[in-house]
DRENTI-442849 format. One line per 5 residues: number of its first residue (from 1); for each residue x, y, z of C-alpha. Coordinates in nm, 3 decimals. Layout:
<sites>
NUM> X Y Z | ...
</sites>
This chain:
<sites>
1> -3.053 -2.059 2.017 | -2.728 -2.119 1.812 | -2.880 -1.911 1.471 | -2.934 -1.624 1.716 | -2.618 -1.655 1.857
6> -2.490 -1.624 1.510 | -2.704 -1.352 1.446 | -2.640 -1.121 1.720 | -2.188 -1.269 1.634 | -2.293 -1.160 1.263
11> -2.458 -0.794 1.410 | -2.117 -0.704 1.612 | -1.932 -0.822 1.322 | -2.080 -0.581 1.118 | -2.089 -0.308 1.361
16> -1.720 -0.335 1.396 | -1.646 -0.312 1.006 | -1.919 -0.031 0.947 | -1.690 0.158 1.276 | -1.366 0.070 1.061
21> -1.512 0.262 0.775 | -1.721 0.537 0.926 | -1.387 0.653 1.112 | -1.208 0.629 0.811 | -1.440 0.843 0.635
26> -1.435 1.139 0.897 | -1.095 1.206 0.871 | -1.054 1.122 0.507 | -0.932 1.474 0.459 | -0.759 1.604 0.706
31> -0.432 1.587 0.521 | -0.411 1.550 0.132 | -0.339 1.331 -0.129 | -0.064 1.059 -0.048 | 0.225 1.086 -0.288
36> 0.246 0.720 -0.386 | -0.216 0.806 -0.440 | -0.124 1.044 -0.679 | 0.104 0.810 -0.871 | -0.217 0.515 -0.871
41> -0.443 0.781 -0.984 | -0.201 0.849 -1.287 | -0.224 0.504 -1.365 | -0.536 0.484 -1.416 | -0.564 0.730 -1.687
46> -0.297 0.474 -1.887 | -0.464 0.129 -1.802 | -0.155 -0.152 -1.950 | -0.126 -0.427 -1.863 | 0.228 -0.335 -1.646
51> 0.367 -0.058 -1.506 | 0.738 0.017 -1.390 | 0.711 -0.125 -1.027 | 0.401 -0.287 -0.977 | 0.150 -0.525 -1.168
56> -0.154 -0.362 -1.349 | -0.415 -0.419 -1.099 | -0.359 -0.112 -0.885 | -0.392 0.115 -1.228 | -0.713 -0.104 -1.343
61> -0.913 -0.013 -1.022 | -0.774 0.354 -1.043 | -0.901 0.364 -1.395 | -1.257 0.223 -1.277 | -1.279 0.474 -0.966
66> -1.221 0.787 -1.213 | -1.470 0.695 -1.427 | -1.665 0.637 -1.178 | -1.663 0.915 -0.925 | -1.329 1.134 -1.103
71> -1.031 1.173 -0.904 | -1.229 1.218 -0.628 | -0.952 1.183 -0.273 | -1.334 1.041 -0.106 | -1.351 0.763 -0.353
76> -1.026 0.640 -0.337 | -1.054 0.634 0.052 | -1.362 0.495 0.063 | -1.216 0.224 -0.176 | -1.016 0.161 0.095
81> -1.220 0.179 0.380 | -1.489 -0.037 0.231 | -1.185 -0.286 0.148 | -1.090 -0.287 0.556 | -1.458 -0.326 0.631
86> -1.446 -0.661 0.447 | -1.107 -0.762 0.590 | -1.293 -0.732 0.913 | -1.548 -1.016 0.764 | -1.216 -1.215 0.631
91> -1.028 -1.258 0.936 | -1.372 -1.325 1.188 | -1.420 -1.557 0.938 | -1.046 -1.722 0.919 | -1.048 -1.777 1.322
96> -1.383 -1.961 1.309 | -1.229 -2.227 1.080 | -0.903 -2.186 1.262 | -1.153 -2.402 1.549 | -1.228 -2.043 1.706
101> -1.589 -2.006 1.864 | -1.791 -1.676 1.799 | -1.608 -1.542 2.092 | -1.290 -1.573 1.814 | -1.442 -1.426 1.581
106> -1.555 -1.088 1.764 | -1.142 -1.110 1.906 | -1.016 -1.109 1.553 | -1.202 -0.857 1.479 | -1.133 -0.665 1.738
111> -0.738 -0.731 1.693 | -0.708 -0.597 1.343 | -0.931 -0.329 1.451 | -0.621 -0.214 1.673 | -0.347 -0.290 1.403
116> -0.123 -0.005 1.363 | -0.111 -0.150 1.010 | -0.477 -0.175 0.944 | -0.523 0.145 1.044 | -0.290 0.335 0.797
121> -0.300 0.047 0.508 | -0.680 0.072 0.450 | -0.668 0.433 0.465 | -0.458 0.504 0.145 | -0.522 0.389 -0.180
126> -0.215 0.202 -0.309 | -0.166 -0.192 -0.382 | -0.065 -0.251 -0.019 | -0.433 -0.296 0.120 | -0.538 -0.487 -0.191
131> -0.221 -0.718 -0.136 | -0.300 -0.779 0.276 | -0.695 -0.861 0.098 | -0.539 -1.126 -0.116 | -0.334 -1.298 0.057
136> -0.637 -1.338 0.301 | -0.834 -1.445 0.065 | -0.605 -1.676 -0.079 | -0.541 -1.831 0.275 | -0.880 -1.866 0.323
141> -0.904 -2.082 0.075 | -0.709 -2.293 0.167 | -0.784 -2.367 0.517 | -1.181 -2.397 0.419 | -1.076 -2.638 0.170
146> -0.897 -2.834 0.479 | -1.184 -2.793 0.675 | -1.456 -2.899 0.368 | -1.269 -3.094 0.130 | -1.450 -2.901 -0.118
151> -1.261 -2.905 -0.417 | -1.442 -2.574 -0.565 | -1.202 -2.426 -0.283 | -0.859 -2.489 -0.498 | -0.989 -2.316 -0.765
156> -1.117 -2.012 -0.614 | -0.731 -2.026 -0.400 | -0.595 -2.071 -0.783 | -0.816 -1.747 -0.900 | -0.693 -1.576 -0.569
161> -0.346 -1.641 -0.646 | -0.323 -1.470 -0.974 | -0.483 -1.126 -0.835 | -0.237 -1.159 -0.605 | 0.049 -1.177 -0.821
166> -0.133 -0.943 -1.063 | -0.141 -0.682 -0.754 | 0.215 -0.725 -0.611 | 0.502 -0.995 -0.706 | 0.580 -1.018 -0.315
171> 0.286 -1.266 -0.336 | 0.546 -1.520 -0.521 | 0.670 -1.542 -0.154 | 0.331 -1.651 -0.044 | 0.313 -1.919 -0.306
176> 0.643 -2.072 -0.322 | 0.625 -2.110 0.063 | 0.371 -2.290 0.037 | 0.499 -2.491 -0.247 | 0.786 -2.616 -0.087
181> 0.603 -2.633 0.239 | 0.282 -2.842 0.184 | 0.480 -3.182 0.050 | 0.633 -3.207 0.414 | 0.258 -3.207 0.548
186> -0.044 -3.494 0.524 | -0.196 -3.249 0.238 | 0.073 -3.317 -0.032 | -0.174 -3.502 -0.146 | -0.385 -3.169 -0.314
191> -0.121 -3.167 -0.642 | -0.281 -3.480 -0.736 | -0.653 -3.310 -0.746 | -0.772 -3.173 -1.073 | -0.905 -2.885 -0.930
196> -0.621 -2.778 -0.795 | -0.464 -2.751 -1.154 | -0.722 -2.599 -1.291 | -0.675 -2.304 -1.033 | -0.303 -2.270 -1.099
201> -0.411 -2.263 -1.484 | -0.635 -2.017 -1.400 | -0.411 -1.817 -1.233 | -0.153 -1.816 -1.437 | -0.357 -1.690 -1.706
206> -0.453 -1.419 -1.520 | -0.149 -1.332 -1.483 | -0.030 -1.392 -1.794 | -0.083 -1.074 -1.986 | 0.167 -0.902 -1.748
211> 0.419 -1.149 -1.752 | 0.405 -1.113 -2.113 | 0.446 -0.730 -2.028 | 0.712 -0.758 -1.865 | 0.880 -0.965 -2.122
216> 0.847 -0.703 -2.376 | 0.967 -0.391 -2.152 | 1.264 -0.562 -2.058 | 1.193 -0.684 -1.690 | 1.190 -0.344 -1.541
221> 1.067 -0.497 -1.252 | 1.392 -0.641 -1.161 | 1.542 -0.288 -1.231 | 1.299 -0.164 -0.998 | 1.475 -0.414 -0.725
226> 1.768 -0.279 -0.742 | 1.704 0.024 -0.683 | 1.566 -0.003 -0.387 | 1.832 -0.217 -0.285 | 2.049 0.062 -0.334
231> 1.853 0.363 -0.213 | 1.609 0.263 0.012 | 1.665 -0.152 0.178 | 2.052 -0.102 0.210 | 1.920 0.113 0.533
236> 1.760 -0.180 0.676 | 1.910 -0.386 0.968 | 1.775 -0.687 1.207 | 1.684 -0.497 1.480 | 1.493 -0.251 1.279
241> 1.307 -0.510 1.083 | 1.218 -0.751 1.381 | 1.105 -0.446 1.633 | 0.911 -0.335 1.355 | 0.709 -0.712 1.323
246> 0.570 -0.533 1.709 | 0.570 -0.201 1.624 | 0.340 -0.256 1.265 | 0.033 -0.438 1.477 | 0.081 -0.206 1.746
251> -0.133 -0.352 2.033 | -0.224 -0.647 1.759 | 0.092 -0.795 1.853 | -0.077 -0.907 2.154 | -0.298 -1.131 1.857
256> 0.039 -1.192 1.592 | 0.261 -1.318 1.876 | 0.008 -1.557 2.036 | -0.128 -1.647 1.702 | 0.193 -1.753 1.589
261> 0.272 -1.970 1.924 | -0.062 -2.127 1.830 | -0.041 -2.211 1.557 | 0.327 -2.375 1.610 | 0.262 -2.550 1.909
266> -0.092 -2.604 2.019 | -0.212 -2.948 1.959 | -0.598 -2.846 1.894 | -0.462 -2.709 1.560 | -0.208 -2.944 1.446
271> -0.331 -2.960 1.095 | -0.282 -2.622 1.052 | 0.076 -2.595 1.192 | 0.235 -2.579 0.833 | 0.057 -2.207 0.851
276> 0.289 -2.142 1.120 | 0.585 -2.247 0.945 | 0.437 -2.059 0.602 | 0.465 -1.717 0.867 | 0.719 -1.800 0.996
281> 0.932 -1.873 0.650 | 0.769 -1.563 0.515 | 0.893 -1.327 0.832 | 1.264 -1.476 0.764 | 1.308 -1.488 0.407
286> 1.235 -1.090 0.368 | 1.422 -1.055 0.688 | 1.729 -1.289 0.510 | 1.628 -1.061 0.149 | 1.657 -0.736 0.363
291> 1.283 -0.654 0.265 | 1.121 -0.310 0.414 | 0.967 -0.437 0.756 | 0.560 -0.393 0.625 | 0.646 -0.645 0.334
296> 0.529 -0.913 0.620 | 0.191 -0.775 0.581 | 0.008 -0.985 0.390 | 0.039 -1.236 0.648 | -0.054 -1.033 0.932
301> -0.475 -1.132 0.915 | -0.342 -1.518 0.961 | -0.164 -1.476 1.279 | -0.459 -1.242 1.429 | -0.699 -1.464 1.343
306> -0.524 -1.744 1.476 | -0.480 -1.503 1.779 | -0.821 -1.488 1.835 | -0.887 -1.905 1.806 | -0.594 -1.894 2.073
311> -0.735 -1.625 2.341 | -1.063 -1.786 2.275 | -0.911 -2.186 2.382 | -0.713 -2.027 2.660 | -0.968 -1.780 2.846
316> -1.232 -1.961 3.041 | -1.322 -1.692 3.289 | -1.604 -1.485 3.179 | -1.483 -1.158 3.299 | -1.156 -1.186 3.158
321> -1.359 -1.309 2.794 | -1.519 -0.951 2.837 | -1.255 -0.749 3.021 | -0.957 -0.853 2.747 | -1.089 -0.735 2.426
326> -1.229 -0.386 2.597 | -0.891 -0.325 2.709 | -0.733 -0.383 2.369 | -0.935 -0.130 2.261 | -0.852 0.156 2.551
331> -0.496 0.054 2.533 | -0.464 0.133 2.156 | -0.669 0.446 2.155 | -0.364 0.706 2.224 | -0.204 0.557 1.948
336> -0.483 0.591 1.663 | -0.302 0.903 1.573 | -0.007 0.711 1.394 | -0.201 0.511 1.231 | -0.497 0.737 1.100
341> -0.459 1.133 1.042 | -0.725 1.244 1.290 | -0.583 1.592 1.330 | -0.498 1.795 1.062 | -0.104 1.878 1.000
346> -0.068 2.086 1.344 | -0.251 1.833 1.555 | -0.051 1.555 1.452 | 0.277 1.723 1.451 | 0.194 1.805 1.850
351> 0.077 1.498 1.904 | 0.453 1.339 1.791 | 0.653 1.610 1.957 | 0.461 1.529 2.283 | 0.544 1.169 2.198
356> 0.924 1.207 2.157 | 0.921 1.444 2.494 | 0.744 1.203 2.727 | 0.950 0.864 2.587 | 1.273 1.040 2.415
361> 1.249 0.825 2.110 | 1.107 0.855 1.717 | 0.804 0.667 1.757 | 0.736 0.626 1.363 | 0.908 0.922 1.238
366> 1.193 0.762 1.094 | 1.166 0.793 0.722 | 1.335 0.540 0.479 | 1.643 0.678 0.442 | 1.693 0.613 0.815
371> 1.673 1.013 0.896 | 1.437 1.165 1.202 | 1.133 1.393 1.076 | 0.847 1.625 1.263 | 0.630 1.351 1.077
376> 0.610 1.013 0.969 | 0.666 0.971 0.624 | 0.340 0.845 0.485 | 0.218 1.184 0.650 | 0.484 1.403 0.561
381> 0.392 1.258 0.158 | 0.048 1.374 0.218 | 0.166 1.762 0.237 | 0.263 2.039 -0.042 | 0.121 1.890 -0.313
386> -0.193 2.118 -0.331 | 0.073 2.400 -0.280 | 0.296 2.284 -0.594 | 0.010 2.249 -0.820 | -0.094 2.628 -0.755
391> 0.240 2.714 -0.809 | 0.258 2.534 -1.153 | -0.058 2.673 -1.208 | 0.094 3.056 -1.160 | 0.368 2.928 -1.377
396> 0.139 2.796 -1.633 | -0.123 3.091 -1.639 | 0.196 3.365 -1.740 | 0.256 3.136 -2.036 | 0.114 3.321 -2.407
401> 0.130 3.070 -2.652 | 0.015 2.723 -2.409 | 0.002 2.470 -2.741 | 0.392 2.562 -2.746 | 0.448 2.472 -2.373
406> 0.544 2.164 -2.149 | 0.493 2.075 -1.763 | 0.783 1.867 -1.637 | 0.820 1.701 -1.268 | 1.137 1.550 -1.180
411> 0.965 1.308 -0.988 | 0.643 1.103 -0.980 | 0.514 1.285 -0.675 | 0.568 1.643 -0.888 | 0.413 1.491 -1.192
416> 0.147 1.315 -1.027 | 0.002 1.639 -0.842 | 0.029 1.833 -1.186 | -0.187 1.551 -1.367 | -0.421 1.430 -1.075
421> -0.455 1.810 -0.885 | -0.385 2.000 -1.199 | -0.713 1.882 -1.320 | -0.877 2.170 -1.123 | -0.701 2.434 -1.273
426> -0.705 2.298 -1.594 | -0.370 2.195 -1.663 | -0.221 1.969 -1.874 | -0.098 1.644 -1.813 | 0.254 1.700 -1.679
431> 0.567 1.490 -1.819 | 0.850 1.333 -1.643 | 1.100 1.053 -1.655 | 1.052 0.881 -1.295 | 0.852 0.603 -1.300
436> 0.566 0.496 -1.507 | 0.533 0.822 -1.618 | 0.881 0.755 -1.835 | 0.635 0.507 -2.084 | 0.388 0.810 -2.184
441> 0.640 1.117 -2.216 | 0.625 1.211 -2.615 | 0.926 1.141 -2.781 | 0.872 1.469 -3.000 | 0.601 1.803 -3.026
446> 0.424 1.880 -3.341 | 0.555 2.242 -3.239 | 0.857 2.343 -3.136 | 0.849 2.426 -2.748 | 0.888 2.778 -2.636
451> 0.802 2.713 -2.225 | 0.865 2.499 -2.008 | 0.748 2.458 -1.664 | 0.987 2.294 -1.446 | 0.972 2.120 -1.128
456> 1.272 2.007 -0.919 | 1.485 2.086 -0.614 | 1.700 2.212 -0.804 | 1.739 2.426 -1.139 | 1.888 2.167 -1.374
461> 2.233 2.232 -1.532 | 2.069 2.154 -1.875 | 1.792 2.395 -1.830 | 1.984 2.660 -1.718 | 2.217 2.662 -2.027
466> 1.857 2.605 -2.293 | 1.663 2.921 -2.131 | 1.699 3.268 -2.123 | 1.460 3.394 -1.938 | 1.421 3.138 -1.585
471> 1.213 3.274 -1.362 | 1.144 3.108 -1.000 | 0.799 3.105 -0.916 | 0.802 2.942 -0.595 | 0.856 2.637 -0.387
476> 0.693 2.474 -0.151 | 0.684 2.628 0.190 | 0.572 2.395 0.480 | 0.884 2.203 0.663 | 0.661 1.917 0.743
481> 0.616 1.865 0.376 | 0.859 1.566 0.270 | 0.865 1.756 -0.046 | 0.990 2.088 0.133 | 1.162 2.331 -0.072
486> 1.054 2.184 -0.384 | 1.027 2.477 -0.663 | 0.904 2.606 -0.959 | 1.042 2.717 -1.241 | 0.920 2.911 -1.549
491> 1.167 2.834 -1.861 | 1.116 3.066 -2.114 | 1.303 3.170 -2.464 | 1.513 2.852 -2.488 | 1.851 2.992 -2.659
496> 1.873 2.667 -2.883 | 1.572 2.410 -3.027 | 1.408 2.261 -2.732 | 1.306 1.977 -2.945 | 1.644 1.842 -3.049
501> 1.750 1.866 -2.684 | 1.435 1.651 -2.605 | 1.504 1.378 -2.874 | 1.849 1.418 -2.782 | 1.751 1.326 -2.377
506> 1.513 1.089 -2.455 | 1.649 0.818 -2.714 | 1.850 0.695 -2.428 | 1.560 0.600 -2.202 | 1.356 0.295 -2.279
</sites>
């Protein structure tokens, strides 16, 4: 009887993560390429072992998806999908040895099912959904190795650990909460075990070779910092950030918020209340850091989980077992649309202008920079870019002599499109100083460069004084694009050596 109990647990288990990826899948391309995708993809054809603002591992899978299936925008989202299908395994799994029943289990599932966050996260392909998978993992660990007292379980959490950090440094948060957490608790006593040493040894040398990286470019990673602190976090404010710990989940804030109060005050659980605190300390320190509001993803999974161990202990009445999780599912379903692009562009611009007109308010649209768009942002980055890169490509086609000619984007997005896109049209590999992309720009031409292809909101003060002959070509036209109005340019018969302005812009950049 209890095997197929666990049987028919393990067959709605599975039917829920195959559902998280089929739908995933059908709408794959409604809209294009994300902006941040295109950036990943790049990446991968310049495996390191760092990159400007993130660790390696993000370029390392990139670089194994194009070899395996090209550039392909259905392998990289069904990278992700297959990635949320296991998450759904993860966190069924995490409530069961958070003292959950099977009934906790199928309620986890269901909870991240409905996760705003889950939803969009495990759509795209960027580090995000591989760091929410880590720190899962790595969490895991832990509580089965409070559960077993199986020591193997320190070392896999050590192996965990340096993914994580080799994914995104945010997981440093993860680590030194628990760090300074776990001595105030009746488990202080893991630093003494062997095995636990021998997984922080083999983390860190996993995540060594970046470190070392790092070391030799500088640190750009703490450049990277503050730069967003000045363009991008300065915009955040407490009630933005803590609204936004609801508005991420969605209706899985009905699992976060209960898993948390579990997990803090139920007495069934007590040796898993320093979790609650590790949430907890996580939620306030990027709060107290002014961190972008989905930087408390990662531990997200916990608190659902744990939401699903507490609905389990505190529902007794069958119909109410039955009745809860169905209407977590209704209730969520006129919001799958800003989570997952299941219109194309027109659809889901409707569907947000009917939003704002029945409640009068944003509802996701607000874009970093604290302005109000017909989109959200992670939608409006996944317009134009098929545009641009036919423009370029009109650009690039008028061009004679091509060996004597350069692609430029002025940002990441621009040059991302041009090298990932461009691949259709046979274009080159475009340049630019944003980003990554600012370690593989040549530093001089075995010929001296007669064109230049430019991309930019604007013409450039310094190519308008080199060229002749500037001709606009277009820009891009849709006003739902985040990228709107972004042209380009042909640059032709440069009025002085192109080359020694090149050297002369470049020796400054590192």
């Amino acid at each position: 009887m209890y095997k197929g109990a666990w049987k028919r647990v393990d067959l709605i288990i599975l039917a829920i993560a195959l559902f998280n990826i089929v739908i995933r899948l059908l709408v794959y391309d409604n809209l294009e390429y994300h902006r941040d995708e295109l950036l990943y993809l790049a990446l991968g054809q310049h495996p390191d072992f760092g990159y400007a603002t993130v660790p390696p591992l993000i370029g390392w899978v990139s670089w194994l998806l194009q070899h395996l299936f090209s550039n392909s925008l259905f392998a990289i989202r069904l990278f992700a999908s297959v990635l949320g299908g296991v998450m759904i395994f993860l966190v069924a799994s995490m409530a069961r040895e958070l003292g959950g029943s099977r009934y906790a289990a199928i309620l986890a599932a269901t909870g991240l099912t409905v996760s705003g966050f889950f939803m969009r996260t495990f759509f795209l392909f960027h580090p995000v959904h591989l760091e929410i998978f880590l720190w899962t993992l790595c969490l895991l660990m832990i509580i089965k190795y409070i559960n077993t007292g199986r020591a193997s379980f320190l070392i896999y959490f050590g192996i965990s650990a340096g993914f994580a950090l080799l994914n995104k440094y945010l997981a440093g948060l993860l680590f030194l909460g628990l760090l300074l957490i776990i001595p105030f608790t009746r488990y202080r006593y893991i630093f003494s075990k062997r095995d636990f040493w021998i997984g922080m040894i083999a983390g860190g040398l996993i995540f060594l070779p970046n470190l070392i990286w790092q070391a030799v470019h500088s640190f750009p990673v703490f450049n990277h910092i503050s730069e967003l602190y000045d363009t991008q976090l300065v915009h955040m404010n407490a009630g933005v950030f803590f609204t936004e710990q609801l508005f991420l989940p969605f209706v899985g804030s009905v699992f976060t918020v209960a898993g948390l109060v579990f997990l803090l005050a139920s007495r069934g659980v007590i040796r898993f209340r320093f979790l609650g605190f590790l949430a907890l300390s996580v939620i306030l320190a990027l709060f107290i850091l002014k961190g972008k509001s989905y930087y408390t993803l990662g531990i997200m999974p916990l608190l659902i989980a744990a939401g699903g161990a507490a609905y389990d202990r505190w529902f007794r009445n069958r119909v109410l077992r039955i009745a809860f999780p169905l209407a977590m599912v209704l209730i969520a379903i006129p919001g799958v649309p800003a989570g997952l692009p299941v219109w194309e562009k027109e659809g889901l611009v409707t569907y947000f202008n009917d939003l704002e007109e029945k409640y009068g308010a944003d509802l996701g649209r607000r874009f970093e920079d604290g302005s109000i768009h017909s989109l959200p942002q992670d939608y409006a980055d996944m317009i134009g870019w098929e545009e641009l890169t036919a423009l370029t490509d009109s650009a690039y086609s008028m061009i004679e002599v091509k060996e004597a000619a350069l692609i430029y984007g002025e940002n990441y997005g621009h040059a991302g499109a041009i090298t990932i896109i461009g691949r259709k049209y046979g274009l080159p590999e475009a340049v630019s100083f944003h980003e990554s992309f600012r370690y593989w720009f040549p530093r001089d031409f075995p010929v001296e460069i007669k064109s230049l292809v430019y991309i930019n909101h604007e013409l450039g003060a310094d190519v308008a004084e080199l060229f002749a002959d500037i001709r606009l070509i277009g820009k891009i036209s849709d006003p739902d694009a985040r990228e709107y109005g972004a042209a380009v340019y042909l640059c032709e018969e440069p009025v002085s050596s192109f080359n020694d302005f090149w050297r002369a812009r470049t020796a400054a950049i590192k």
